[in-house]
mmCIF file of the N, C-alpha and C atoms, coordinates in Angstrom:
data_MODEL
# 
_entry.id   MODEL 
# 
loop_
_atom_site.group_PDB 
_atom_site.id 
_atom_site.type_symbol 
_atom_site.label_atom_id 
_atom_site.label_alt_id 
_atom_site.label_comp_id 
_atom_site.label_asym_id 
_atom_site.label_entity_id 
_atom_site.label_seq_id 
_atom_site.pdbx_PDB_ins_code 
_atom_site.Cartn_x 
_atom_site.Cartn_y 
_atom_site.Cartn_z 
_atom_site.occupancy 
_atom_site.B_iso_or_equiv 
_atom_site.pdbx_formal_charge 
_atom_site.auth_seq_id 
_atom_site.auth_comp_id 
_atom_site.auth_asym_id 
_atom_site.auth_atom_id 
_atom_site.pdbx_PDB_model_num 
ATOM 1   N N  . UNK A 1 1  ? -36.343 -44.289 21.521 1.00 0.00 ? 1  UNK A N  1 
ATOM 2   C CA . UNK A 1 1  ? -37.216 -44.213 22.668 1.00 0.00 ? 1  UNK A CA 1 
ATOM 3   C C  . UNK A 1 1  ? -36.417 -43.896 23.917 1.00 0.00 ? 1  UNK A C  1 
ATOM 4   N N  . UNK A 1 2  ? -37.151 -42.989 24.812 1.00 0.00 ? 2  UNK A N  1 
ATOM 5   C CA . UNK A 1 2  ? -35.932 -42.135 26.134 1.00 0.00 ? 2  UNK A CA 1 
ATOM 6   C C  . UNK A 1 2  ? -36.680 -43.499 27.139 1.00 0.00 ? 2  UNK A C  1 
ATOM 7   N N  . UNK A 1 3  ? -36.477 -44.008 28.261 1.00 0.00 ? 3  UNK A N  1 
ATOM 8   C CA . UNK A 1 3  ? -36.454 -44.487 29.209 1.00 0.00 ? 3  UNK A CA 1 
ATOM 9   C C  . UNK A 1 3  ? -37.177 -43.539 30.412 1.00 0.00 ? 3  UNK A C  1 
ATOM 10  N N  . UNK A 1 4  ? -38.586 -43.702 30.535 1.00 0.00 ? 4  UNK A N  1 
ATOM 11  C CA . UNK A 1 4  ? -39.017 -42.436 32.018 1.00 0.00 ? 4  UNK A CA 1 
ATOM 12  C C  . UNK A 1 4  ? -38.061 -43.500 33.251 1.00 0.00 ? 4  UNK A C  1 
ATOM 13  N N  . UNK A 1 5  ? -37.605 -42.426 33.994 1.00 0.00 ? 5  UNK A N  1 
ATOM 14  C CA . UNK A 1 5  ? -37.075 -42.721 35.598 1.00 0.00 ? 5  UNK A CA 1 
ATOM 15  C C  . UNK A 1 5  ? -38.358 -42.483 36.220 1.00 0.00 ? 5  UNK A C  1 
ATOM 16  N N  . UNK A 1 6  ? -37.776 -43.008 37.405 1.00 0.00 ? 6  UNK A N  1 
ATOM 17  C CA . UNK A 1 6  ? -38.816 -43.077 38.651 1.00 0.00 ? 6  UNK A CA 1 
ATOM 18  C C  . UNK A 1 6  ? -39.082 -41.082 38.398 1.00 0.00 ? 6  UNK A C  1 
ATOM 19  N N  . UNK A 1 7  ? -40.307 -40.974 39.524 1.00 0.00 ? 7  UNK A N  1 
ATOM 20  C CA . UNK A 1 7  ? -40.807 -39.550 39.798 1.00 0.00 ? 7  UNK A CA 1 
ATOM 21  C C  . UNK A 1 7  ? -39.738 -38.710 40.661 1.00 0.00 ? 7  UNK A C  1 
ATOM 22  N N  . UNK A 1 8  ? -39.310 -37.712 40.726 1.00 0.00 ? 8  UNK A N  1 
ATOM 23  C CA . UNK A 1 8  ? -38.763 -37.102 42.052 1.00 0.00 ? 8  UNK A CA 1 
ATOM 24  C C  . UNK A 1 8  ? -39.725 -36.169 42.697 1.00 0.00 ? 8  UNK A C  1 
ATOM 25  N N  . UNK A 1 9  ? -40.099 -36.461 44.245 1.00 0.00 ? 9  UNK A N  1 
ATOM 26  C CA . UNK A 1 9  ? -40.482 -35.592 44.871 1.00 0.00 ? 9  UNK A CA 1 
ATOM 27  C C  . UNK A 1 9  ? -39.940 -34.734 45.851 1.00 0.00 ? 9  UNK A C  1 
ATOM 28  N N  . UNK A 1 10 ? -40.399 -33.726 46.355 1.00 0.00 ? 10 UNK A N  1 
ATOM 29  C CA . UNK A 1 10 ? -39.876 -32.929 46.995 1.00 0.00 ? 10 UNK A CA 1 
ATOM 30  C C  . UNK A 1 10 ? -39.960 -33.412 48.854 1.00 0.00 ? 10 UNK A C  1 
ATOM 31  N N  . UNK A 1 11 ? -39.092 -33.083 49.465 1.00 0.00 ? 11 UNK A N  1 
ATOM 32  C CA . UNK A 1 11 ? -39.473 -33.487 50.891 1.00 0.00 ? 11 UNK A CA 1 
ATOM 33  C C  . UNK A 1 11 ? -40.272 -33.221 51.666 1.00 0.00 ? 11 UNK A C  1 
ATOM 34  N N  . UNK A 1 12 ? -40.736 -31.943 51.240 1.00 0.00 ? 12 UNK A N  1 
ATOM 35  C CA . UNK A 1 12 ? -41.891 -31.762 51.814 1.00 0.00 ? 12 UNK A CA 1 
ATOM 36  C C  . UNK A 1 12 ? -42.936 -31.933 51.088 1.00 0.00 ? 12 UNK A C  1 
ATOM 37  N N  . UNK A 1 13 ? -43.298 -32.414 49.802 1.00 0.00 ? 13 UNK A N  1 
ATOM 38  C CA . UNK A 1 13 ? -44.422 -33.238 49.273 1.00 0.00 ? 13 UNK A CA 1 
ATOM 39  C C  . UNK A 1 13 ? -44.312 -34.584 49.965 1.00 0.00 ? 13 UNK A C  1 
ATOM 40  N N  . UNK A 1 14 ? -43.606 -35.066 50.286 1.00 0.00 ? 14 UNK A N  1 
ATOM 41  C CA . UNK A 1 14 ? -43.542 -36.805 50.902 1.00 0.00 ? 14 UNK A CA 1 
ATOM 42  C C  . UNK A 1 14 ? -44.206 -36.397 52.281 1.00 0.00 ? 14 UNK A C  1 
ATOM 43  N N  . UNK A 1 15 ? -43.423 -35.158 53.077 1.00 0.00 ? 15 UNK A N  1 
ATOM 44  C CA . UNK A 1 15 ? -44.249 -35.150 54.513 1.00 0.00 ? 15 UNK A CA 1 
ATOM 45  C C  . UNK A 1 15 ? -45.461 -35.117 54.355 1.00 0.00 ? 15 UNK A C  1 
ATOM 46  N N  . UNK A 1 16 ? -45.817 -33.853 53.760 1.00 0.00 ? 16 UNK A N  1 
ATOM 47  C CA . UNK A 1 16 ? -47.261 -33.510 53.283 1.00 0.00 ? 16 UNK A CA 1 
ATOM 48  C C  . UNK A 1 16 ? -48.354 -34.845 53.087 1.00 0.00 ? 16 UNK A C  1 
ATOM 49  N N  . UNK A 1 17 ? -47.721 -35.647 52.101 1.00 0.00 ? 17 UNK A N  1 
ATOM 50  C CA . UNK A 1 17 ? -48.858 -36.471 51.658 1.00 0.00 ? 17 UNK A CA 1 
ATOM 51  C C  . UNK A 1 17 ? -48.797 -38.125 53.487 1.00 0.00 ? 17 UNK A C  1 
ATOM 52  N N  . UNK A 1 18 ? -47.644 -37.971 53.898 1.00 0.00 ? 18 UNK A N  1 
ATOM 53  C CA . UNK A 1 18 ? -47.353 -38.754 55.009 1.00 0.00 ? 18 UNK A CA 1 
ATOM 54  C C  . UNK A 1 18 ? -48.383 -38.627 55.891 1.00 0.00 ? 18 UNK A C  1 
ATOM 55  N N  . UNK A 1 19 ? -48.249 -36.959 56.473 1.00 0.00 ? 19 UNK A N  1 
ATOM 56  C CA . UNK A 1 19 ? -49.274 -36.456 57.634 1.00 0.00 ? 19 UNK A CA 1 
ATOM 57  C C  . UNK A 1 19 ? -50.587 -37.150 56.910 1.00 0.00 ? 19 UNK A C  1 
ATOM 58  N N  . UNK A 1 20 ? -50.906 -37.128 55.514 1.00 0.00 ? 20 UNK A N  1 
ATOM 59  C CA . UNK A 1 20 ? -52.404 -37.501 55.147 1.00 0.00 ? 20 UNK A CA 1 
ATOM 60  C C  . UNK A 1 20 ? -52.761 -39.007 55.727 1.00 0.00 ? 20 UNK A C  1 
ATOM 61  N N  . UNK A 1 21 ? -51.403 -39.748 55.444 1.00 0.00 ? 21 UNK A N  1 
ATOM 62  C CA . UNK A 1 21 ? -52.111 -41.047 55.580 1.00 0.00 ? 21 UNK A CA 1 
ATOM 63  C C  . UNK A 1 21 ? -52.079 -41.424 56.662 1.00 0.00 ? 21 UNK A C  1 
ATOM 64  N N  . UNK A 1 22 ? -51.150 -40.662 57.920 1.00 0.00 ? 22 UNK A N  1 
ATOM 65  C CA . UNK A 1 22 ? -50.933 -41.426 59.124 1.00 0.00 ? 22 UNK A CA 1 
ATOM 66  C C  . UNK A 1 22 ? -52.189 -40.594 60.027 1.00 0.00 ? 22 UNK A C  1 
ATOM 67  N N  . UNK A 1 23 ? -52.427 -38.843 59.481 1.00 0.00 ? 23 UNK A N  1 
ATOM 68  C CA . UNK A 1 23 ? -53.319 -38.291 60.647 1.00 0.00 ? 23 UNK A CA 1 
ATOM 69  C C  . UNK A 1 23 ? -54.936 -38.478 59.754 1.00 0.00 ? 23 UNK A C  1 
ATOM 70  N N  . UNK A 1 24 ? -54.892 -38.564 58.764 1.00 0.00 ? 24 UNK A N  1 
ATOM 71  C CA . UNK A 1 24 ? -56.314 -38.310 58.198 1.00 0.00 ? 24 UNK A CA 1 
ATOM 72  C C  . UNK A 1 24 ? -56.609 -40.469 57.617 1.00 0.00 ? 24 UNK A C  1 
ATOM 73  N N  . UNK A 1 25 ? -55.996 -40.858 57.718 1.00 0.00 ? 25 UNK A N  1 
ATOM 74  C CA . UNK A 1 25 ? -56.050 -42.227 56.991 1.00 0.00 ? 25 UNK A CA 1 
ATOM 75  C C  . UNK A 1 25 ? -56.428 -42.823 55.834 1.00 0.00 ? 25 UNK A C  1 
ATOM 76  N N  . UNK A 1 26 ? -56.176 -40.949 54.915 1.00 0.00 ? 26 UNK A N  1 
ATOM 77  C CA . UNK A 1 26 ? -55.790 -41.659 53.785 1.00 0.00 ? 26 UNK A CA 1 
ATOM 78  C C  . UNK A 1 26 ? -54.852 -42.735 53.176 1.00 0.00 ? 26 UNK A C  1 
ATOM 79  N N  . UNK A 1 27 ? -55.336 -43.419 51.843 1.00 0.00 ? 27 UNK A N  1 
ATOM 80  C CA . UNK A 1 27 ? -54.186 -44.470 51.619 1.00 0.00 ? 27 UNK A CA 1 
ATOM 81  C C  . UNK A 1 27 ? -53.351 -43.440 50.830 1.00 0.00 ? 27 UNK A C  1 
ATOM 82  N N  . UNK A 1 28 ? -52.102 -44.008 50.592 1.00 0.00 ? 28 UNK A N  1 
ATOM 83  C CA . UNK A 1 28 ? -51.221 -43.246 49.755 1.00 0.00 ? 28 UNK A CA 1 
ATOM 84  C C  . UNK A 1 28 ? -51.572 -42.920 48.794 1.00 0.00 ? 28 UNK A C  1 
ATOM 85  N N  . UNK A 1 29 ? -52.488 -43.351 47.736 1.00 0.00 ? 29 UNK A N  1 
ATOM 86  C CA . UNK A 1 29 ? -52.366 -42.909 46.271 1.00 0.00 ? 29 UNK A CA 1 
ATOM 87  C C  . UNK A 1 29 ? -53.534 -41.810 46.920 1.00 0.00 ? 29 UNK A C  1 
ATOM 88  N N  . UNK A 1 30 ? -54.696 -41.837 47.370 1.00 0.00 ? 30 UNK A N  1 
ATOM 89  C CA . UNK A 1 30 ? -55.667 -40.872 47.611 1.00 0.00 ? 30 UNK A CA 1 
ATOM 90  C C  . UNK A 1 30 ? -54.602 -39.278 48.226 1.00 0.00 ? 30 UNK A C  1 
ATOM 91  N N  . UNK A 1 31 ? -54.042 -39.954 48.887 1.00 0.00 ? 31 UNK A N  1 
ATOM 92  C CA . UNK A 1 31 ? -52.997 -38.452 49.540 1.00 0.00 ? 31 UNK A CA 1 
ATOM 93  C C  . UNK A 1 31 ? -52.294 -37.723 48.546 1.00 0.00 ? 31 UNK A C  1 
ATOM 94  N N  . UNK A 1 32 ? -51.640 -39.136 47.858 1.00 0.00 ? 32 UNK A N  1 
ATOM 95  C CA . UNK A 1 32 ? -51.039 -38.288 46.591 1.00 0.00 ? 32 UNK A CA 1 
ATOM 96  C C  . UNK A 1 32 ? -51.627 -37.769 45.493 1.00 0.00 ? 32 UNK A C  1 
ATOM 97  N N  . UNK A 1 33 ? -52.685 -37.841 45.299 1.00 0.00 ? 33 UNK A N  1 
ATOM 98  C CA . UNK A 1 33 ? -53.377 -37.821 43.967 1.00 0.00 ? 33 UNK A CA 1 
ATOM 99  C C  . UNK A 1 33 ? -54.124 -36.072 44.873 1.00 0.00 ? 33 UNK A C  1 
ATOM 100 N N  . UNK A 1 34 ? -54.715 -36.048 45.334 1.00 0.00 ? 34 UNK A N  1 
ATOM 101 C CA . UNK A 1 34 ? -54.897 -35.054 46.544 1.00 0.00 ? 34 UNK A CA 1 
ATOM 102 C C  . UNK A 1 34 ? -54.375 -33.613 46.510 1.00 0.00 ? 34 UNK A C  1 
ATOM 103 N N  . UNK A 1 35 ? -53.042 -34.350 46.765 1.00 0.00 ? 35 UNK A N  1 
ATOM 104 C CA . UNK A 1 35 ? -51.804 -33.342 47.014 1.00 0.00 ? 35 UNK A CA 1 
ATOM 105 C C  . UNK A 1 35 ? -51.236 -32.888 45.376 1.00 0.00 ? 35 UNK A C  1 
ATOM 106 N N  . UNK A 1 36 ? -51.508 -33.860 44.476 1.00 0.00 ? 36 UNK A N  1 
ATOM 107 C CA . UNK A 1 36 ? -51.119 -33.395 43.220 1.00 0.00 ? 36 UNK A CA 1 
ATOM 108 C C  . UNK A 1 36 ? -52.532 -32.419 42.747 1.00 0.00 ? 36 UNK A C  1 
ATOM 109 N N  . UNK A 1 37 ? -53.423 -32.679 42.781 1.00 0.00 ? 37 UNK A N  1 
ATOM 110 C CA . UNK A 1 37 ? -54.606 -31.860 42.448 1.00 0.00 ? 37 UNK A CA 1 
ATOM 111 C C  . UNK A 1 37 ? -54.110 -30.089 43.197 1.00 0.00 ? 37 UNK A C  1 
ATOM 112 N N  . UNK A 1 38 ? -53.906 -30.493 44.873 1.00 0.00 ? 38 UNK A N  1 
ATOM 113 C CA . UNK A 1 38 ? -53.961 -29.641 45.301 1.00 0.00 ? 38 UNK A CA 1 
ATOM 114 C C  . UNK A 1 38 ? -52.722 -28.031 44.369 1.00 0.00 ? 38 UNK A C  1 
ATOM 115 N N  . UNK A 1 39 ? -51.682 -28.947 44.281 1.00 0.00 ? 39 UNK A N  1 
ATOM 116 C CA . UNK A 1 39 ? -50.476 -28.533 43.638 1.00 0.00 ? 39 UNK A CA 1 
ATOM 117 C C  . UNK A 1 39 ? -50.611 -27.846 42.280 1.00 0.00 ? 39 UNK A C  1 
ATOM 118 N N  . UNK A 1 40 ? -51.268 -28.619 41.207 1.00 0.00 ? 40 UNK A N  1 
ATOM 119 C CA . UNK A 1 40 ? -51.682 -28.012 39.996 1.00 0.00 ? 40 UNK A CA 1 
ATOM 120 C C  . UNK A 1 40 ? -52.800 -26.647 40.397 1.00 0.00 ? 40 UNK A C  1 
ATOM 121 N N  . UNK A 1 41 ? -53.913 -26.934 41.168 1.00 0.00 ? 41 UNK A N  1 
ATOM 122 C CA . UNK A 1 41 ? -54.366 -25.771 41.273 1.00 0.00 ? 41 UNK A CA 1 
ATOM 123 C C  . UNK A 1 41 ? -54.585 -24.296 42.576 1.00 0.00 ? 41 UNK A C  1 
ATOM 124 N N  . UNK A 1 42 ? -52.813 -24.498 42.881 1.00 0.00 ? 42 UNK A N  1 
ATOM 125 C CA . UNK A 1 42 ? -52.349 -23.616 43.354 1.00 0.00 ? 42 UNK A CA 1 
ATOM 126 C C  . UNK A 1 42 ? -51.473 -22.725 42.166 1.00 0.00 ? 42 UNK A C  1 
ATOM 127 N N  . UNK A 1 43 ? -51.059 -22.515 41.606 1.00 0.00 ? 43 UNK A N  1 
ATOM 128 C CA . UNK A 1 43 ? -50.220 -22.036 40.591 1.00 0.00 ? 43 UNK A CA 1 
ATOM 129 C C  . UNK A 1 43 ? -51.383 -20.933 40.101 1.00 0.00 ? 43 UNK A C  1 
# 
């Protein structure tokens, strides 16, 4: 069995989802979950 590590994000995914919670007042997981949606269906 492998051991998962923590996630790595990018620095500007952390700003990104930041601006959500401090200018829009999302909580963190809504920003992140958000920003991951947004992410998968940009590609």
């Amino acid at each position: 069995m492998s051991k998962q590590g923590r996630k790595h994000f990018t620095p500007e995914f952390r700003l990104e989802v930041a601006l959500l919670v401090v200018d829009k007042n999302y909580s963190v997981r809504e920003a992140s979950e958000l920003m991951n949606d947004w992410k998968i269906n940009s590609r």
